[in-house]
Steps between C-alpha positions, in 0.01 A plus 500: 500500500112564505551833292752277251256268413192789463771688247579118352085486408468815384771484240363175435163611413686803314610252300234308461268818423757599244505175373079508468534859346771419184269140450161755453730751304640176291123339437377866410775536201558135404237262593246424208212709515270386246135377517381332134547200406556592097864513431502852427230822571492858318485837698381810282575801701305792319664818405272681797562227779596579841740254750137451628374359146761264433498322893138448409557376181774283579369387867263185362855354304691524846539346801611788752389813348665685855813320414490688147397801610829541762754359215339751265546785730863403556577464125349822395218399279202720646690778396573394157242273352497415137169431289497199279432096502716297713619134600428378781663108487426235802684462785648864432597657836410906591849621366437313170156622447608858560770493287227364230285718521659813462769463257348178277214644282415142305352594151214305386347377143189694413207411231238623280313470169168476325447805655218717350567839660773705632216485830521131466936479480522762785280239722704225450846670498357643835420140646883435445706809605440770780361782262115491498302474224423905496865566499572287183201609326587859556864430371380277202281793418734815571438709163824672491683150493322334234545843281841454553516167407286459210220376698080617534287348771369282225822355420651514848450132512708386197765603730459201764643200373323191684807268639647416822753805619719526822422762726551613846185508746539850605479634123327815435247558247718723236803229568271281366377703235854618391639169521215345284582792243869320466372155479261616212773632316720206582197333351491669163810422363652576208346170349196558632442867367617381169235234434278768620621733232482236253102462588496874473346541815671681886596261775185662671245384192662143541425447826147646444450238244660227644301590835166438241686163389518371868107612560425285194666208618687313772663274259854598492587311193211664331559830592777573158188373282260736680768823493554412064115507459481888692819589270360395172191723603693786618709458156169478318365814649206277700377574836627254746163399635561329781305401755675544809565909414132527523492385803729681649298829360227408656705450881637816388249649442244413766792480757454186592787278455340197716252430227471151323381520158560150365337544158558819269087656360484672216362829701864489675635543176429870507598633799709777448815490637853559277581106672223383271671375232162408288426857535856610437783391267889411614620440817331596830680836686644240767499168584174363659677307761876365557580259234811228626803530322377191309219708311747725431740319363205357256437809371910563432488115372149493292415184323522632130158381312211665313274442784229774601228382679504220849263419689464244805547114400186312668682193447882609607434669827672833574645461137329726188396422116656730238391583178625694211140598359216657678314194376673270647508683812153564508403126473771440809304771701178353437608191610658687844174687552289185514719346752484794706154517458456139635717571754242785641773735525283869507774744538 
């Protein structure tokens, strides 16, 4: 009887062990393991990360980081990790998140415009996507690719259309690049190219204007007024002269692109630079920073009207005075440069 009832316990606790074990194994795989309070978290496993990178990455969002660790192990996933940007919803448990994170790459919306430099677009593409900011550049810059495709590192940046695009995370710099090529094309359709023609001027020389248009001002509803005046001029065989090409020469040309020059001298005037378009007629050899597809649209669109000369409107902010006459346009600049001059602005 006594060794009866020792067998009775031990299958007992048997049981009970077994019972213990296949509860652990059940919380491990199915019990919720997540630690934010947000209804949903991204993981971004880089292209170079190690098992090692992504438990420390994804540890802070979880509850039981050993827990994930053991179901990972079991499903395989050390062995076969997959880069990208991945869900991670509330409540998920460890077989959920695994099955997440390597098979559901979630694309994502990325930005950019007013950008003044392919430096400047390859810093905020960068903030956005896993290639750094050298990679892009390099790629945005690769000689042999803009040869082939009708480009020169001074009209690389016509190519980047400023709008939102859908990309995922783990993009490379010449995906990017490539797929930017298609979207400009996409871009310049057949409408498109044959306003273009119609001006007589390359979809590259219409974004270089229209990139002048936006520098002169922020008024979109302006901007087809603005684009007519640079056409008559160009039609007329007159130098552009505008302001904001000369000051882009001189960042050019001092290489530095941080500096604020508020007020255009007459000494900046001849700086000698083939941007300077007081010095030189037509348009510049590429745009002087990324114009939105708003400016360039204006230029496509331009207000038809005999106007040649604008200048700013003292008493319409961020809106201009044209004239026809250099007369008349030289009696609205005297009245601008007496309100600048009371305003103290130096430079």
């Amino acid at each position: 009887m006594y060794i009866k009832k020792i067998l009775l316990i031990i299958a007992l606790l048997g049981v009970v062990a077994g019972g213990v074990f296949v509860y652990n194994i059940y919380q491990s795989i199915f019990a919720p393991n997540t630690a934010f309070q947000e209804d949903e978290v991204y993981l971004t496993v880089a292209s170079d990360d190690t098992f090692k990178d992504v438990v420390r990455t994804i540890s802070p969002m979880i509850k039981d980081p050993e827990s994930f660790v053991l179901v990972a192990g079991k499903k395989g996933y050390p062995s076969n990790l997959k880069s990208g940007r991945f869900r991670i919803k509330k409540g998920m448990n460890n077989n959920e998140i695994i099955n997440s994170i390597r098979s559901k790459n979630i694309p994502l919306n990325i930005s950019f415009n007013n950008q003044e430099r392919l430096e400047d677009l390859a810093g905020r593409v960068a903030e956005q996507i896993e290639a750094d900011s050298l990679e892009l550049l390099q790629s945005f810059t690769d000689a042999e690719f803009l040869e082939a495709n009708g480009f020169d590192r001074n009209t690389a940046l016509a190519m980047y259309i400023p709008n939102t695009y859908e990309f995922f995370w783990n993009t490379g710099a010449d995906q990017f690049r490539d797929r930017m090529l298609k979207e400009y094309h996409r871009f310049w359709n057949d409408d498109r190219v044959t306003k273009a023609e119609q001006l007589n001027l390359s979809p590259k020389e219409v974004t270089s204007l229209a990139a002048i248009v936006q520098k002169e001002t922020a008024k979109v509803d302006e901007r087809p007024r603005v684009a007519g005046v640079y056409l008559n001029r160009i039609r007329k065989g007159m130098p552009l002269q505008a302001d904001p090409t000369v000051i882009y020469a001189l960042k050019r040309t001092s290489g530095d692109f941080d500096m604020v020059i508020k007020r255009v001298l007459n000494k900046d005037l001849q700086v000698d630079s083939p941007y300077n378009t007081y010095k030189y007629r037509g348009i510049p050899p590429g745009p002087i920073a990324m114009p939105d597809i708003s400016s360039i649209d204006a230029v496509l669109n331009a207000e038809s009207h005999n106007y040649l000369y604008f200048v700013a409107d003292t008493q319409n902010f961020g809106y201009h005075k044209f004239a026809k006459t250099l007369s008349q346009h030289n009696e609205n600049a005297r009245e601008y440069r007496q309100w600048i001059d009371h305003q103290g602005v130096k430079r």
